[in-house]
N, C-alpha and C positions, 0 to 999 in steps of 0.2 A: 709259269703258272705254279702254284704254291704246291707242296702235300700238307694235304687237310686230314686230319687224324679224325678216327670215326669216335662220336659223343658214348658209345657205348664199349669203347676199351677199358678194361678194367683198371683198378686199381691198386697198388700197390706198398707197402712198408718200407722207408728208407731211411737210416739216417735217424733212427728216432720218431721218423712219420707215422700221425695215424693213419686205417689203413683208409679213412675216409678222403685222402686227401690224392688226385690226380697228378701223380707223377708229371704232363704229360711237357716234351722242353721243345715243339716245333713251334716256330713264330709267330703262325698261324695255324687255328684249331677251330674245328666244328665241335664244339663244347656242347653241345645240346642242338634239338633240330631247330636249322636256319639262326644260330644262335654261333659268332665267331669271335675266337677269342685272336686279340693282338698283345703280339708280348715282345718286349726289348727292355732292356734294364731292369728285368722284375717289379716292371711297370705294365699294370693292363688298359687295353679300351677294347670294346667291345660291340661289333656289327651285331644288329637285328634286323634280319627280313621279313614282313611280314607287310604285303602291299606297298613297297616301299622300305626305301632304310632309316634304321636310327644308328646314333655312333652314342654310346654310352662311354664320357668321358672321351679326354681327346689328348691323353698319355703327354709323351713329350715332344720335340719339334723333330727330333733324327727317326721319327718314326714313320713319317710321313710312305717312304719308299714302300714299308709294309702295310701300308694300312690302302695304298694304291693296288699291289698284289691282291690284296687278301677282297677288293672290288670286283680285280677281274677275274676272279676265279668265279663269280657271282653271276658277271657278264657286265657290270656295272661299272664307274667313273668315280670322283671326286662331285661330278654334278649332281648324282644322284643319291646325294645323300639327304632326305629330306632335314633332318633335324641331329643335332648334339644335345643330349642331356647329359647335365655335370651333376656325378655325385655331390663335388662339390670346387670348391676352384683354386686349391692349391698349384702351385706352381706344376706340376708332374701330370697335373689332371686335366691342363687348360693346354698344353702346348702346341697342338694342332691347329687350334681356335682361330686366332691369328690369321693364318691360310685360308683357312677355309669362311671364311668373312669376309676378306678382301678379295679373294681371287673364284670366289663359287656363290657368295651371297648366303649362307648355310647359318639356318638360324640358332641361336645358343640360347639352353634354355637354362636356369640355376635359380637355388631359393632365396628367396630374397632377401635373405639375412647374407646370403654370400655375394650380391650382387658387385658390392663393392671390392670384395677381394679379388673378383673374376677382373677387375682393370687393374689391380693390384696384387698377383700372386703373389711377392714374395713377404708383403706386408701381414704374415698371421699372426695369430696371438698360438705359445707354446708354452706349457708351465717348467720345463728346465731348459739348461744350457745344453746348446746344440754341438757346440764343437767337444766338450767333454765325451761324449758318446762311442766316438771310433775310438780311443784310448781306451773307454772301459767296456765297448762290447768290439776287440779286433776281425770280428768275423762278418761286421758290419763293414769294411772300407771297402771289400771290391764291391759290394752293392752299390754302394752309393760313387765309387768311380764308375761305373759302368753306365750310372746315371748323368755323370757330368757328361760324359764321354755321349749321351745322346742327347745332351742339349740343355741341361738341366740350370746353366745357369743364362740360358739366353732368351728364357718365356719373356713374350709381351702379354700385354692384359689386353682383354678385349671387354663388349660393352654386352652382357648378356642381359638376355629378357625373362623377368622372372615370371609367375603366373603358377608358379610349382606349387602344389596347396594340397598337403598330404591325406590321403585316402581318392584321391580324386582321379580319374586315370588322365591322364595327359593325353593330347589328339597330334600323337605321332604314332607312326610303326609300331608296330606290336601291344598300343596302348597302356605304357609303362602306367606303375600304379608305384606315387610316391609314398616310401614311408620315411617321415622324420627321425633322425635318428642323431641329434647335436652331440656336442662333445669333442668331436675331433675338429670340427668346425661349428659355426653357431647355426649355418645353413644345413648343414649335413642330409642328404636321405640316399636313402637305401632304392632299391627302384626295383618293385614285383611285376615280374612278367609271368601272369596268372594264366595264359595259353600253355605256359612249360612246367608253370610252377618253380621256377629259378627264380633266384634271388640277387641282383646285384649290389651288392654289399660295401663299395665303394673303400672308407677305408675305415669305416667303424667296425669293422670286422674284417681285418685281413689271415692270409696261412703267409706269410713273409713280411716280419717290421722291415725295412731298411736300416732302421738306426740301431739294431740290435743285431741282425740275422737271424733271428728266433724263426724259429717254423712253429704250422702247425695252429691252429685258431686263436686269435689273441686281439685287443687292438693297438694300437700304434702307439710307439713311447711316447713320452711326455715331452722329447723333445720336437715332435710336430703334432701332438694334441693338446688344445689350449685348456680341456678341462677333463680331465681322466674318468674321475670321479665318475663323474655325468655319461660320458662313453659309455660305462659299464651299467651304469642303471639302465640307459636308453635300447641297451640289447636286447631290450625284452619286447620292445616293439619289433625288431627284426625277426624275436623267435616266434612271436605272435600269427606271422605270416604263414606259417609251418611247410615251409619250401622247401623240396627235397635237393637242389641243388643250389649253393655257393659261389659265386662269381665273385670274387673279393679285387680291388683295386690291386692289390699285390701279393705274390703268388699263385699256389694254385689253385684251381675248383676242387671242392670242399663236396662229397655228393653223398655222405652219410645222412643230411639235413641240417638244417639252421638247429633247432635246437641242440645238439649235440655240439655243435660249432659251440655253440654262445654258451652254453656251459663247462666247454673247455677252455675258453675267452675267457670268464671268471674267472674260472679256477686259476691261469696264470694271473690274472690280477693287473694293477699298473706296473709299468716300469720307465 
């Protein structure tokens, strides 16, 4: 059985960190009530209970063993997961899917603009070159070995159902409330859970690029956002939410609030 760290541990300065950002390095975390975070590769997905489960994003495929853990500490299975909702369906974000489609029946839900990427992870649009990056950011390569190393180049696609239609709450778990938020994909949202007032923030707003190391509110380089620009103007619907807590696809939760996030996200800018 897991140690689950309590949503109300403080937070802390590290490294250059603001102090809004949660330290917190256990695999599994009670990030907020009934609200659990899964982490391997500095990669998240994220359990919500509330009448049932939701799996927010579905990380990579070596995650599977924790993401079974982090059930039974709940008292729960792989079968009782009623629904996945994809921020959006990059390869890191769909990894689980696969599984849990063939062998649980567990439905995939993503915006329709991503539908096709979700049977085709590795097929995204990125405005630079991808292998330049670990040469010009070196503090970026154990991230992303750490990623290979849990699965990262072995995602299948699967056939998600879309219906995601932003402001609208979704009729799963916790009754996620989509917000659009393109740019890093054409599908992109952000997903309000208005009972906690957290934000999950997917990867138009993470506290960890992979392709960079960067800490700290930002969003993702250019070499896995297909249109930067747009990312950053689109912040503004995330800040619009006024969530006090940050769930970002990688890294860690952000609990100062979205807006302070998304104006430290500009402030760093593209890269």
């Amino acid at each position: 059985m897991p140690t689950v760290r309590s949503p109300h541990e403080s937070t802390v300065a590290v490294d250059g960190l603001q102090k809004g950002v949660d330290m917190t390095r256990n695999p599994i975390t009670e990030v907020a009530d009934d609200v659990y975070r899964i982490e391997r590769a500095a990669t998240n997905c994220y359990l919500v209970v509330d009448d049932g489960i939701t799996l927010v994003d579905a990380g990579l495929p070596r995650m599977w063993p924790l993401l079974v853990e982090a059930l039974g500490h709940i008292g729960a299975g792989p079968d009782d997961i009623d629904a996945v909702v994809l921020t959006h369906a990059h390869f890191d974000h769909v990894g689980l899917c696969d599984r849990l489609v063939h062998e649980h029946h567990t439905p995939i839900h993503v915006h329709d603009r991503d539908r096709m990427l979700a049977r085709h992870p590795y097929t995204y649009r990125h405005e630079r070159a991808r292998l330049t990056y670990p040469f010009r950011h070196p503090s970026s390569v154990g991230v992303l070995a750490r990623m290979v190393a849990a699965g990262a180049l072995g995602v299948k696609g699967v056939h998600a159902e879309g219906g995601v239609n932003p402001g609208q709450p979704l009729d799963v778990p916790g009754g996620l409330v989509p917000i659009w938020s393109p740019g890093h994909t054409a599908g992109h949202c952000g997903y309000l859970l208005p009972s906690a007032g957290v934000l999950f923030s997917g990867d138009a707003l993470v506290t960890l690029d992979p392709y960079t190391g960067g800490r700290g509110p930002r969003i993702v380089a250019g070499a896995a956002t297909a249109d930067s620009a747009m990312a950053l103007e689109r912040l503004g619907a995330l800040s619009a939410t006024g969530a006090g807590v940050v769930l970002p696809g990688h890294g860690d939760a952000w609990r100062a609030g979205i807006e302070s996030a998304v104006a430290e996200a500009r402030a760093v800018g593209q890269r």
